[in-house]
BATOR-704955 format. One record per residue (C-alpha): residue in one letter; z, x, y. Coordinates in pm, whole numbers, plus 50000, padded with zeros to 5 digits. Example, Ala and Ser with C-alpha at 12.3 -4.5 7.8 and 13.67 -1.06 7.14 Angstrom:
<atoms>
A507805123049550/S507145136749894/
</atoms>
This chain:
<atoms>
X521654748550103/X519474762649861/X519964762149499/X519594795749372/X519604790249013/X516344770449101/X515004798249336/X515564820749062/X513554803048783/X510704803049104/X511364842649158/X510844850548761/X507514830648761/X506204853249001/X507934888448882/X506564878748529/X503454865448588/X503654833648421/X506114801148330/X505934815447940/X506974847648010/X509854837848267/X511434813047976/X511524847447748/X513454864348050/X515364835248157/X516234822847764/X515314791047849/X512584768247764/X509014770347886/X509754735348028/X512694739248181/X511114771448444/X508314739748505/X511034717548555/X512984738548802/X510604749849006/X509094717649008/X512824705749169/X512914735849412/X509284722449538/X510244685249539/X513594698449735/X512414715849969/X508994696650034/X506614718549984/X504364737049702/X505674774149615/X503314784649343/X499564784549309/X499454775348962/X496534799748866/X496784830448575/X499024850048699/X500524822148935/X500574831849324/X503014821549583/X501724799949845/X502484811050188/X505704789550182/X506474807249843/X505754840549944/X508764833950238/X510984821749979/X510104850749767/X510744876450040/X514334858950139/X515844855249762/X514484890349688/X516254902750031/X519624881949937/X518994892149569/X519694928649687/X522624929649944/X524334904749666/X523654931349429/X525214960149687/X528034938849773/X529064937149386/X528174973649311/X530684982749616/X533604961849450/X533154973649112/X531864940048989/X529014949148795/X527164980848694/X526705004748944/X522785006348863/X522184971548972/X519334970249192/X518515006149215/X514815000549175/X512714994949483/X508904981949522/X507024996949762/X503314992049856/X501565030749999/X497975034550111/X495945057249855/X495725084050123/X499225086250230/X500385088349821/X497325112249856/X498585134950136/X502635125950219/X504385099750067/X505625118749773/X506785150849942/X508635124950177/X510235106149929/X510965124949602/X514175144749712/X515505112349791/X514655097249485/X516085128149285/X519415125349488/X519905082349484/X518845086949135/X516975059549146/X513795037849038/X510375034749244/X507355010949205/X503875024949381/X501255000249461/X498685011449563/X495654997849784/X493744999050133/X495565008650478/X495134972950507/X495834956650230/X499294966050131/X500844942450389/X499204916650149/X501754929949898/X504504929850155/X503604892950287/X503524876749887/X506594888549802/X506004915649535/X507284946149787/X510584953549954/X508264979350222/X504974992950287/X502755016350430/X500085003250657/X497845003150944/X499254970951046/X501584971351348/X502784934151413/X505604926951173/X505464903150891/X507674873150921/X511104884850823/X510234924550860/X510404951851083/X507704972451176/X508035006951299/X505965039951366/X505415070051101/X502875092651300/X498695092151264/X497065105850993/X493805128551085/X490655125550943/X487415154050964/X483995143550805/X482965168350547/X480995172750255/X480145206850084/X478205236150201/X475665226849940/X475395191249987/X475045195850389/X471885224650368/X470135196650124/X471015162850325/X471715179050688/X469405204250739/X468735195551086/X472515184551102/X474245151151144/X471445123651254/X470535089251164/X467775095550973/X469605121050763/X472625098350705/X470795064050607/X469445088250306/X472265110350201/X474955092649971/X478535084550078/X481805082749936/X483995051649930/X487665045549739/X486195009149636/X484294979949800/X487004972750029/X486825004250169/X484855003350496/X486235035450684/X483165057050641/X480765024450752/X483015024051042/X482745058451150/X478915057751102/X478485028151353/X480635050151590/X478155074351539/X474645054451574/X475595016951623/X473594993251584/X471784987051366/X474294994451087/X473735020550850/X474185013450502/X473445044350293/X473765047149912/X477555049549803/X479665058249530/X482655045349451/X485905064649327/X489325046349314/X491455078349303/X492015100149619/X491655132049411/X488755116249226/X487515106649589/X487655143549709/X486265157249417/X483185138749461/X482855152549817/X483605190649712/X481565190349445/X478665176549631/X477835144849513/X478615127849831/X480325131350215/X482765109350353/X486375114950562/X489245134050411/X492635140750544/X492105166350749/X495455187650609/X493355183250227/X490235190950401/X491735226150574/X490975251350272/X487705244450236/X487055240150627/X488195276850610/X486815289150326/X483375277350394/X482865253350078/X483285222350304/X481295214350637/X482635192650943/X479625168050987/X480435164051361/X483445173651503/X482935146251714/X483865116751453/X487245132251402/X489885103751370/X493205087651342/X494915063751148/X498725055651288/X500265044151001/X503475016751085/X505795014250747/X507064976250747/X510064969050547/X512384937650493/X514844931950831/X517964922050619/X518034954950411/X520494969050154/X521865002450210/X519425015249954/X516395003050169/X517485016050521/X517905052750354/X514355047550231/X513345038250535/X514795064050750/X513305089650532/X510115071950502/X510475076950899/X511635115050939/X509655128050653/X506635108250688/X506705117751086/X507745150250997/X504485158750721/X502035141750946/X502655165151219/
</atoms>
């Protein structure tokens, strides 16, 4: 059976990012965290921590992580219920979103919710898919992501697709695209990407032309709004959200490249499988709303 004083010491490492700053927390010594998580490793037979600045989980670590976190927060229910400790225990929940769903939905799904559990959230923020790296290590209770097969001890179950247009300004397209959307055209014109990881638009443009790739000049913007700014002020074209793209499709200021490279990303939230009650309201909300918005 595990020890959980020692699983804790383990936990705090990786919450705090560091064996110094988990001895503040704990009110222990610096030595002592080494000492018990050095147990917990020597117990259990295997290494938990990478010991790097800020210290990682291993993949072992990250399970161990995920369980103590899960049995961290029904313990904390289960007391809450019988009056044993402060009601607010545990009302704070991690969460990992894609930067176009906090973009486009998450937000109007979530923030009634919020108001009425009167609770705590925690955004992370990253690639369609990359948060299921935050899920997998530990640092999440649930995410948003393009990845459909459940991590080990999750669930994994369908919000809805999320529609994307091609666009750039009316400007931008009669000085790149005069003779509309072609190869030649689009290895010149500059594109928009959220950051290097961000290969959606390279994607698209080998659905377009294949091979060989096309690899036009790009700029990067880390911030959805900052990402659609670019495009409508004409700096650059790249996909949008189709629902943030709809004004200016109407209005005229934006331009639908090709009508033809209009896509979908179905978007799966993933949570913990041994939830508190706290985390399957999320979840169902994430669920209705999310469905609900994307439709």
């Amino acid at each position: 059976m595990l020890d959980y004083q020692l699983v804790r010491a383990f936990a705090v490492v990786l919450e705090e990012g560091g064996f110094a700053r988990a001895a503040e927390r704990l009110c222990i010594t610096q030595s002592a965290v080494s000492q018990r998580v050095k147990q917990l490793e020597e117990m259990l037979g295997r290494a938990l921590i990478i010991r790097e600045s800020p210290p990682r989980p291993t993949e072992a670590g990250a399970r161990l992580l995920r369980h103590y976190l899960q049995v961290d927060a029904l313990e904390g229910e289960t007391l809450n219920t019988i009056g044993a400790v402060s009601s607010r225990r545990n009302r704070h929940i991690p969460v990992a979103v894609n930067t176009d769903s906090l973009f486009v939905w998450f937000m109007e799904a979530v923030t009634p919710f919020i108001k009425q559990s009167d609770i705590t959230i925690e955004v992370f923020v990253d690639g369609h898919e990359l948060t299921i790296h935050q899920l997998k290590s530990g640092a999440v209770a649930g995410c948003v992501t393009s990845e459909r097969t459940p991590v080990d001890g999750c669930t994994s179950e369908l919000i809805g697709s999320l529609r994307y247009t091609l666009v750039a300004s009316a400007d931008y397209t009669a000085k790149w695209f005069p003779d509309g959307f072609t190869r030649e055209a689009a290895t010149l014109a500059p594109v928009v990407n959220l950051d290097r990881n961000d290969n959606f638009q390279h994607r698209i443009l080998y659905q377009s032309f294949g091979d060989p790739q096309i690899v036009p000049p790009a700029h990067y913007f880390p911030i959805a709004d900052q990402y659609f700014e670019a495009i409508h002020s004409g700096l650059a074209y790249g996909l949008v959200p189709t629902i943030k793209a709809a004004a200016g499709l109407a209005d005229g200021s934006l331009v639908d490249l090709d009508s033809r490279l209009r896509t979908e990303l179905t978007l799966y939230w993933q949570s913990w499988k041994y939830q508190s009650s706290l985390l399957t309201d999320l979840t169902e909300v994430v669920l209705r709303e999310g469905s609900r918005l994307l439709d």
